[in-house]
N, C-alpha and C positions, 0 to 999 in steps of 0.2 A: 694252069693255076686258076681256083677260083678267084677271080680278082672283088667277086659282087663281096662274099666271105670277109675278104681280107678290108674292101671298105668298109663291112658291117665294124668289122674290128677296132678302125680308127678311127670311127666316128667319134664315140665318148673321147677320146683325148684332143681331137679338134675341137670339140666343142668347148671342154673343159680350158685350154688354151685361153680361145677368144673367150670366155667369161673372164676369164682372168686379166686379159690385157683391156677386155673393156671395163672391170670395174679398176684398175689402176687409173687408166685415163680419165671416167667419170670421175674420180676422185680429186685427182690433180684438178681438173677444171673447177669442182666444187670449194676447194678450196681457195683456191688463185680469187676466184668471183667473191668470196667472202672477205678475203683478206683486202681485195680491190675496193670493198667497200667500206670494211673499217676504215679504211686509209684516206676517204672523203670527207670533205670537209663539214660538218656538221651543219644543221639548218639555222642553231643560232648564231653563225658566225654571216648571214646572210644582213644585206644592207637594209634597216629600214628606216622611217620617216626621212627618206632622201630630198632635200632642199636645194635651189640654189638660189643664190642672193647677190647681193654688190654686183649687179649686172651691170657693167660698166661700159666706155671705149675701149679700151685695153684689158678688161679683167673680170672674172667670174670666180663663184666660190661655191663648193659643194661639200655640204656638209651630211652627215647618214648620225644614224647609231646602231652597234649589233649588242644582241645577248651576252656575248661575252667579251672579252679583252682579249681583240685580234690587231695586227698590222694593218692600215690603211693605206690606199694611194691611188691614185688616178694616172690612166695614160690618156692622151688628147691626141686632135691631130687634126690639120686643115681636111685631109685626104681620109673619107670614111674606111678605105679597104687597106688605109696602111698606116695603125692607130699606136704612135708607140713614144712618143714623149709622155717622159714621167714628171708626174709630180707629186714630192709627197706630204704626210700632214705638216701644217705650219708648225706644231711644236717640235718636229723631227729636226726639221730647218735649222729651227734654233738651236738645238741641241746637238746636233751631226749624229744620231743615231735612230733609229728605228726603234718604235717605242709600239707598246700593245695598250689600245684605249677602248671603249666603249662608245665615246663618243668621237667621230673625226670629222678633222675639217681640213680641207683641201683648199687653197686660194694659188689660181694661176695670175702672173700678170704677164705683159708685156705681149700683147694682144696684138692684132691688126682691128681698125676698127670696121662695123660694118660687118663681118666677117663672121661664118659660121663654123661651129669648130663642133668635133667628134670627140666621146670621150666615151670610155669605160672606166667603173668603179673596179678597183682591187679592194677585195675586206677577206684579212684572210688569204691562205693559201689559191683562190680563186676570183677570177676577173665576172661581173655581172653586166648584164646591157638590159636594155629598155624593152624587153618583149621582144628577142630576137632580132633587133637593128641594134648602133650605137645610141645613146642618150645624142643630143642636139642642142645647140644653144648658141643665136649670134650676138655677135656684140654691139653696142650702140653706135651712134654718128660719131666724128669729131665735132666735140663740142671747146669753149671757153671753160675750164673751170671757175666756178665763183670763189670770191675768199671762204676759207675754212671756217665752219661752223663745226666745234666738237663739243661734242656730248658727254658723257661721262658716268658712274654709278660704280656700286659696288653689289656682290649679289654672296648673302651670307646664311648659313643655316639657323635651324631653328634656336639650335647654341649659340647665334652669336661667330660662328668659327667662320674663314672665308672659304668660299669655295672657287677649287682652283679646278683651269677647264670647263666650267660652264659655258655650254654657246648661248649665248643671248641675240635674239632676234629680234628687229625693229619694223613694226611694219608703221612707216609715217603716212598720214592721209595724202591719195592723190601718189603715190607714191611707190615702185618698186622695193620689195623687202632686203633690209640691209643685216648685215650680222656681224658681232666679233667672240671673239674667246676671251673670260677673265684670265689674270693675271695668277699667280702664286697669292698676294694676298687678298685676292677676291673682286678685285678692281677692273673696270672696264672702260674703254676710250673708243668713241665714234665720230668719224666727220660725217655728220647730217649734212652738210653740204654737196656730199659726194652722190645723197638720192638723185636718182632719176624717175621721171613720169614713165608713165608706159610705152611712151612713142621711142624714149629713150633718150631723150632732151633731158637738159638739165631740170630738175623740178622748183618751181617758185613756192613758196611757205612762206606763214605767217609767223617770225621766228619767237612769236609772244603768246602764238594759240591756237597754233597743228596740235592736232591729236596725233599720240604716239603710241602704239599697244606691241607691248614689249611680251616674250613670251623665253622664257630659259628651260634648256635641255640640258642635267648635269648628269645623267650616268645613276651612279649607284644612289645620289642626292635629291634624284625627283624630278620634278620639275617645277614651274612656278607662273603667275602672270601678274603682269601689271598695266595701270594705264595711268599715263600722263600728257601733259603736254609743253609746249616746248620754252612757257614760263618756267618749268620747274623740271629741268634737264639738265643744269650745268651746279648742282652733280642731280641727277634723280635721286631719293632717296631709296636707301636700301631696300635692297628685294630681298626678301626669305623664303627660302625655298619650301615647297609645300601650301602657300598662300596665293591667295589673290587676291591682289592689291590695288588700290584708284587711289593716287596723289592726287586727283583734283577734283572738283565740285561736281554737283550734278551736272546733268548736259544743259548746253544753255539756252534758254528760250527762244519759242523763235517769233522770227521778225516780221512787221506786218503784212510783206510781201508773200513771208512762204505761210501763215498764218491765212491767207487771200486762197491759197492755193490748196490746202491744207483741207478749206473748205469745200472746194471745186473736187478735191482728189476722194475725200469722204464721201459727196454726192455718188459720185462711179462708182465707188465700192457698195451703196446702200444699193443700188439699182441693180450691180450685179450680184450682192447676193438675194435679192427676190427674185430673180432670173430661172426659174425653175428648171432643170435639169430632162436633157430630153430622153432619159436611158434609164436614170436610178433618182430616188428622191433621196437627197442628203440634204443634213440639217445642219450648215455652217457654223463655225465657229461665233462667237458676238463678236469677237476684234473684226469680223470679214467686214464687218458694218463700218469701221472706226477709220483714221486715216492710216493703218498698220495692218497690213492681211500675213498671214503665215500659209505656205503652199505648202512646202517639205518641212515636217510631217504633217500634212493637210488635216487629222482628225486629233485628239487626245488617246495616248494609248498606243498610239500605230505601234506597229512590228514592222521593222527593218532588217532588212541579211544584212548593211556593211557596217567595219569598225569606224569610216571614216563618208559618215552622211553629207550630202551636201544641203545644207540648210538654205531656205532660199523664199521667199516673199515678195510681196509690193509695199511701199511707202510713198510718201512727199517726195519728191526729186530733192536730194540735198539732205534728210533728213538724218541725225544722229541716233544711231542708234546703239546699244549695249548690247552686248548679248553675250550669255554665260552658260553652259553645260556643269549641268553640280551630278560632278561622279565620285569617285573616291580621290580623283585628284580633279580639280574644280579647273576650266579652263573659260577663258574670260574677253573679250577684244570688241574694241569700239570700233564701226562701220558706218559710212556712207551711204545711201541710198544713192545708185547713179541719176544722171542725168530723165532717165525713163521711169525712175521710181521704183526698180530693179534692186535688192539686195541680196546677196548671197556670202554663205562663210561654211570653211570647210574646217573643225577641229585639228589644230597640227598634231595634237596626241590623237592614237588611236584609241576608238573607244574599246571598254572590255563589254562582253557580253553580256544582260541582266539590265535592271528601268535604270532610265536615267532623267532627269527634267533639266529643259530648256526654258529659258527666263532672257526675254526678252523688253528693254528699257527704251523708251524716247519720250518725245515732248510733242502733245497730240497739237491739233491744231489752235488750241485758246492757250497753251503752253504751259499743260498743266502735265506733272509725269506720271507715265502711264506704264502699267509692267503687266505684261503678258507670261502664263507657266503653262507647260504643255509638257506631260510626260511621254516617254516613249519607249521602247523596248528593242536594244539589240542582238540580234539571233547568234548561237554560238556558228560556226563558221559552215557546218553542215546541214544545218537546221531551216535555214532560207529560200529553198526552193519555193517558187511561184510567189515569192515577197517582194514589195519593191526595194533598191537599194539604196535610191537617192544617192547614186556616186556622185562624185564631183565632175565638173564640167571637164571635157577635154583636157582643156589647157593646164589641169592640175593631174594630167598622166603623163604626158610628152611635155617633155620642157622647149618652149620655142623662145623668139626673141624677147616676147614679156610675159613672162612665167608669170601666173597666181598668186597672191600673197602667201599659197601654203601648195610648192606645186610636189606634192608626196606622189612617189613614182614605182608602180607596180614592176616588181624584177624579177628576170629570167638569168640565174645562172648559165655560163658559156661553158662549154665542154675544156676549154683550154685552160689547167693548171698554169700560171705563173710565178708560182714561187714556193718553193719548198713548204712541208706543212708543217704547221707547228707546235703541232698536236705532237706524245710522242713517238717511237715507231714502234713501240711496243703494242703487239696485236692483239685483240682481244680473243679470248674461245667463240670462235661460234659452233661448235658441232658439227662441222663439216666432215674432220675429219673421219669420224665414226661413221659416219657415211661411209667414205672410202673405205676404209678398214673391213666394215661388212661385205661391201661389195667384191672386194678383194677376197677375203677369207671365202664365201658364197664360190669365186672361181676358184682359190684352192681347193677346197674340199670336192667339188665337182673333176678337178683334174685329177687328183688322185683316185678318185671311184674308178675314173675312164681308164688307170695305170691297171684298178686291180680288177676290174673287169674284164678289162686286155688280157690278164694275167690268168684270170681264170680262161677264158676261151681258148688259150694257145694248150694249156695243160690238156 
């Protein structure tokens, strides 16, 4: 028997075969892969401007918003590798059911104090962490509570209507950031009593003339700022959404002490900026002269890659300062100068791409007010290479025991699905199939050739 013959014979239909079983298979995979991805959870159901606040003995609160109206909730846990107590939004609490928000707030209590605890965000059908670890955050000392000092306000649209679920954030001077949720009719209640310093000690204030810079996150409503202090907090007056707003006077003069120093601190500044540069000759801003220097963004015009700059300077140790960002929504908060003369402020909105001017307010050394503008320009999110970014410090990416008055937290989706999606299951076309179908028909056609070419060699 020639057997060489008889192989020549069955070539074409082995071949034709495996074409055919390998475009089935390519197909099925192609499709599985596409429909595997319709079925993920979309990019805007991802956590952003992630906060946490009320950092207490016993209790912390984490609040996000996404793109669209997803379920929120948090699991925590003393044990980083074994993270599974749930907790979910306050208004679910209330309600006993599961409800779909834009914006959420998560508040755990009943804490260990001292104590560091692990947590993942759920937003949506999927669970997010901190750049591959758990987010982090411990809780403060056992302290004495002081008697309750509450606060209070209402936060209303441009209509006049309330808005309900607004988070309104409090950042008091000297002070860890506190937050609540309005009411159904637009109302809000805070124990300012319950701040804490950074150490985590209870915080001492001046309960007739803390600066208070309130800043609200409502979802499809906007956002809004205001500033007051804590003569005119019980109730603050209405916020509307869309504004920013100052309940109270210019900042106030200062005293002959920091006025002394004021003068000492201007000297240093005049001296360093004649300091000529031993690399590149740059020609300072005039404020570098005055008792107010601006670093970040160092020139007029800069170009920056991030949405969320970190602004940052020199002052008078102590000094008040204003500072506002006029973009399409105007964001606004009074600042301290620390003890070093150190200021810095990171925007809790992100910025959009395109000029923006920063307007910077205080009271120079003779206590006269003085306002500094400085335009700048943020790059769309691909456009920033070899630019600086002016991120914010550390401590406003990881949250630790004394988060940043605005600590927004860059997030890494976890491969692990926790809960059903709620998208529906209905799949979308992706043209996979057609793929397969070619691939397939491409081996049909090829096996039948191999049958009649079989067919003709044996005749």
């Amino acid at each position: 028997m020639n057997k060489s013959g008889l192989l020549t014979k069955r070539i074409p239909t082995v071949v034709g075969l495996l074409i055919l079983l390998g475009g089935l298979v390519a197909g099925i995979i192609l499709v599985n892969n596409r429909q595997g991805l319709a079925t993920k959870a979309g990019p805007t159901e991802s956590p952003k401007n992630v906060k946490i606040t009320n950092l207490g003995t016993n209790n912390f609160t984490v609040s996000w918003t996404t793109d669209t109206p997803v379920t929120g909730f948090l699991r925590y846990s003393e044990n980083p590798g074994k993270i599974t107590s749930p907790a979910g939004d306050i208004r679910d609490q209330i309600s006993g059911s599961s409800q779909a928000y834009t914006n959420h707030y998560v508040d755990i209590a009943g804490l260990k104090a001292s104590t560091t605890y692990y947590f993942l965000i759920g937003s949506g059908p999927q669970t997010y962490n901190d750049g591959g670890k758990p987010f982090q955050v411990t809780t403060g000392p056992q302290v004495v509570p002081p008697p309750e000092d509450v606060i209070s306000g209402k936060i209303v649209t441009g209509n006049n209507d309330p808005v309900n679920g607004g988070i309104i954030y409090v950042d008091i001077e000297g002070g860890n950031s506190m937050s609540t949720v309005s009411k159904t009719d637009g109302t809000w209640r805070l124990n300012l009593a319950s701040a804490r310093a950074k150490d985590g000690t209870v915080l001492t204030y001046d309960k007739a003339a803390t600066l208070l810079s309130m800043f609200v996150q409502a979802g499809a409503n906007g956002t809004a700022t205001a500033i007051t202090n804590t003569s005119k907090d019980k109730p603050v007056p209405d916020i509307v959404m869309g504004k920013n707003q100052s309940f109270i006077e210019a900042l106030p003069p200062l005293t002959g002490e920091e006025a002394s120093a004021a003068a000492q601190k201007a000297g240093s500044f005049q001296q360093l900026a004649n300091t000529p540069s031993q690399t590149v000759d740059v020609n300072l801003p005039s404020e570098a002269t005055g008792s107010l220097q601006i670093i970040n963004p160092a020139l007029n015009g800069e170009m920056i890659a991030t949405s969320s700059p970190d602004f940052r300077g020199m002052a008078i140790p102590g000094t008040d300062i204003q500072i506002t960002v006029h973009s399409p929504t105007e964001q606004t908060q009074l600042i301290k100068a620390d003890k070093d003369g150190v200021w810095s402020w990171t925007p809790p909105q992100g910025l959009d791409p395109g000029v923006h001017t920063l307007t910077i307010s205080y009271k120079d050394e003779n206590g006269i007010l003085q306002t500094i503008e400085r335009n700048f320009t943020v790059l769309a999110a691909d456009s920033g290479a070899g630019l600086p970014a002016f991120t914010a410090t550390p401590s406003a990416v990881t949250p630790t025991a004394t988060p940043s008055a605005t600590p927004f937290i860059a997030l890494t989706p976890t491969p692990e699905v926790v809960m059903p999606a709620t998208v529906s299951s209905e799949l979308t076309k992706t043209g996979a199939g057609s793929y397969a179908m070619l691939i397939a028909g491409a081996g049909i056609i090829l096996f039948l050739a191999g049958q009649i070419f079989k067919k003709y060699i044996e005749d």
